[in-house]
N, C-alpha and C positions, 0 to 999 in steps of 0.2 A: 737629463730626464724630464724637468722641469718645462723646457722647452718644448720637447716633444708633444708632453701632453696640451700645453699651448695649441699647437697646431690641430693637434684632433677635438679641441673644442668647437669652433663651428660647425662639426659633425654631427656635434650632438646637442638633444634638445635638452635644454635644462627647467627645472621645477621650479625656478623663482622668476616670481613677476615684480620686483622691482630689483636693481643692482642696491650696493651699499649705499654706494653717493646718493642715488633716490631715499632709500629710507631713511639717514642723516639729515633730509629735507624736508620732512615730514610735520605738519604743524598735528595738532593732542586728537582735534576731531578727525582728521583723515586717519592717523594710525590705528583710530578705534574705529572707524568704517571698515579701513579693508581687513583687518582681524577679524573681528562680528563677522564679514559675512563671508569667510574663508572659514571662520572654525565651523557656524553654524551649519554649513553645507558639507562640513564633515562629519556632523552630527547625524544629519538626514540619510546619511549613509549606514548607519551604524545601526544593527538589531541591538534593539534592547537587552534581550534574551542574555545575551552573549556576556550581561554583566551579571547576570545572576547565577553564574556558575565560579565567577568568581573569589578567591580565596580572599577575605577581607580582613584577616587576620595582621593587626600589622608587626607582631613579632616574626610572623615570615615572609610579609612582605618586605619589612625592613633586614633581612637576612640572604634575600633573592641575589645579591650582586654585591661587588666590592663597594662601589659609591655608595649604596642606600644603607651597609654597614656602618663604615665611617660617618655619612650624615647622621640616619640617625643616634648614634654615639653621641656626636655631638650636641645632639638637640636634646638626649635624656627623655625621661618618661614624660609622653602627654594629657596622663590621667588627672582630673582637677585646672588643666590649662586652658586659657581662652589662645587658641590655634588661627593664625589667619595663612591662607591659603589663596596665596595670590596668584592671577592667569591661570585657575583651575582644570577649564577646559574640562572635560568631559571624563579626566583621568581616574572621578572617585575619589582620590583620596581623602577629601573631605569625608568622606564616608567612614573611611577605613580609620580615620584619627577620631571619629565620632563615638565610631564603636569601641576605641579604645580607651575612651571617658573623655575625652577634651568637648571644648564646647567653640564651635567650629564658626570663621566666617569664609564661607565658601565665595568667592570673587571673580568676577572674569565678566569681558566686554560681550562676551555672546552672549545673547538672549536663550539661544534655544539649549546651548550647554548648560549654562545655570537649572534651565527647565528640566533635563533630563538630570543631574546630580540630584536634585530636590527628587523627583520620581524616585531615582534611587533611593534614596535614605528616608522616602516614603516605605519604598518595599521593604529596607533592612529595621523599621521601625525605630530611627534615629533623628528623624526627621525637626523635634522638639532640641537637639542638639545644635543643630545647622543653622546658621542665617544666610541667607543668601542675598548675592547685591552682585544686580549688573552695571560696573564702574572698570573705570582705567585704573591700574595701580598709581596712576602719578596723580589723581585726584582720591584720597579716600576718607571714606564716609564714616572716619571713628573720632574719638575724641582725642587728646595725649593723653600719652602711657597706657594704654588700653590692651597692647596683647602683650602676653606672657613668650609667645613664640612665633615666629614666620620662618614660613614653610613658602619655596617656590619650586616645583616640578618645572624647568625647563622654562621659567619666566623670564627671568633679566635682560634674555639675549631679544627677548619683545617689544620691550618697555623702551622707553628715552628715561636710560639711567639718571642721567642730571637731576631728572626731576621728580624720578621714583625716589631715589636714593634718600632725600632729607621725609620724603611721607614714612619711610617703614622706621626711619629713625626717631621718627615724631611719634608714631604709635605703640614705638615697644617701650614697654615699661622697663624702669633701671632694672640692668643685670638683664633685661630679658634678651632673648639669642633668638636666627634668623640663620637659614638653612637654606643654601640655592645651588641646583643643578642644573648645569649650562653644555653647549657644544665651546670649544678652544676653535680659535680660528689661527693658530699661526702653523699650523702643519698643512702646507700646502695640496698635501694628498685627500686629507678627511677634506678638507673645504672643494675640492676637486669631485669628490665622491657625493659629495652631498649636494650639487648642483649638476653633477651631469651623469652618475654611476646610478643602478638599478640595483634598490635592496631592499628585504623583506624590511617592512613597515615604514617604507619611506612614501611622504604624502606626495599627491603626485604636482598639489600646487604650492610655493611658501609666500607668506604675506610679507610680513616687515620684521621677520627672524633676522640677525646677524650673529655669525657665533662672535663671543667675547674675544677683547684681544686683554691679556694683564695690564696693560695701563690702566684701561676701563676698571677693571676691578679693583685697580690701589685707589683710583679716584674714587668708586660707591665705597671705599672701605674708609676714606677719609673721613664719612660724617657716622660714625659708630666710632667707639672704646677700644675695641678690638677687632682685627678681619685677620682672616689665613684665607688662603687655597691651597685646595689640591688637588693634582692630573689623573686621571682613571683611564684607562685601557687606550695601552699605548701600542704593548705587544696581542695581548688580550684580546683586541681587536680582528684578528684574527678567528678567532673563534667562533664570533657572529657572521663572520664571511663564509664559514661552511656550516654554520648552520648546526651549531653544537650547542646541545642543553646548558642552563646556566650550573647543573651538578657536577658537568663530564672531568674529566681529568685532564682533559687538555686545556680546558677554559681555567681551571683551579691552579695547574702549572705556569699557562701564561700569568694569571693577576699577580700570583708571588713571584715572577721575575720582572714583572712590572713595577710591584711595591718595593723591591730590593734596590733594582738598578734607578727607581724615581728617589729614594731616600739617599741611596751613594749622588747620586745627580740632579738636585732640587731641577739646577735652571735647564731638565729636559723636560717639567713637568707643564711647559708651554705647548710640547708637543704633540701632547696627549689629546684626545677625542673628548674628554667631559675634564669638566673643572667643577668642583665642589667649593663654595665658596661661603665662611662659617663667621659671624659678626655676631660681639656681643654690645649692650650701650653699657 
């Protein structure tokens, strides 16, 4: 099967403009060039509007999906915590933890994403919670032990782990914990899908995205106290392929045969579509 689809790749046109081997090439200033102006131009795209109807509640945001369950579980309440929020991109969440009492640094290499989060939490009047900084995460602009908690929406698989990994260890304060959702790259079929398959909310260009492979992860987990992962929508996945609400009963059927048959079989949870990956110092 494997093979097959082998052959029907030249057929098809894929969304990433660099392979692996390029991105693994990549010195600090080019990775933050071609991000900036891939996320930027996906900014330019995007009506405002369309966040102001948004639910920024984050007990239901964090309730939306099995992942954002378990993460935030783990990360506990962000009321009273200085939150960093690295490779933010345009997703809000800074917003959504600002509003939830934290006191936010909103981060990311784009210029014009940073500009429109700040707009945001201008409009949600939270704006005084927020700091915002256009930075790499492998250079950052705090002191040590300075947050209480990190938070990464789809960061890690961006960054040159090497050299993120000792900055967010640098920053978090003892005991403080760090929360990151990523794409798995050993399931040949999601990696297959995500560079040459057609599906709702897939961008149509990628920068210097790699999904994780778990060696990567024991290695960022080396310089933290404590690291776990875990797989998310294996069967599940299914669901988002026809296009079923995150309530429906088939979507809720799949994630608990997902969670049963992932706990009876840790070492399938490589082959899962997201990996949650949970570090305390």
């Amino acid at each position: 099967m494997q093979h097959l689809f082998a052959k029907v790749k030249p057929r098809l046109r894929s969304n990433r403009s660099l392979d692996r081997e390029a991105i693994s090439q990549l010195d600090l200033a080019t990775r933050v060039t071609v991000e900036a102006q891939i996320t930027d131009a996906r900014v330019a795209s995007v009506d405002f509007t369309s966040f102001i109807s948004m639910d920024t509640c984050l007990v239901t945001y964090a309730a939306h999906c099995a992942w954002r369950r378990y993460l935030f579980a783990f990360l506990g309440p962000v009321q009273g915590k200085v939150l960093l929020d690295i490779a933010c991109g345009y997703s809000m969440t800074p917003v959504i933890f600002a509003l939830a009492g934290a006191t936010v640094h909103a981060l990311d290499v784009a210029p014009k994403a940073i500009a429109t989060v700040r707009r945001f939490a201008e409009y949600k009047g939270v704006a005084h919670r927020v700091h915002f900084h256009v930075s790499p995460a492998e250079t950052l602009p705090f002191p040590d032990a300075h947050c209480d908690l990190i938070y990464g929406g789809a960061a890690l698989h961006h960054v040159q782990l090497d050299r993120v990994a000792p900055e967010l260890a640098r920053v978090l304060k003892p005991g403080g914990k760090g929360a990151f959702l990523d794409p798995l790259a050993h399931n040949w079929f999601f990696e297959f899908a995500r560079d040459y398959l057609p599906y709702h909310g897939k961008h149509p260009v990628k920068g210097t995205d790699r999904a994780l492979r778990v060696q990567e992860i024991a290695a960022f987990g080396r310089h933290f106290t404590t690291c776990t992962y875990r797989g998310f929508e294996l069967f599940s996945v299914a669901a988002t392929a026809l296009h079923r609400k995150r309530n429906s009963r088939l979507r809720r059927t799949l994630e608990v045969i997902d969670a049963q048959l992932l706990d009876r079989l840790p070492t399938m949870q490589r082959y899962a579509r997201y990996v949650v990956t949970c570090v305390t110092k």
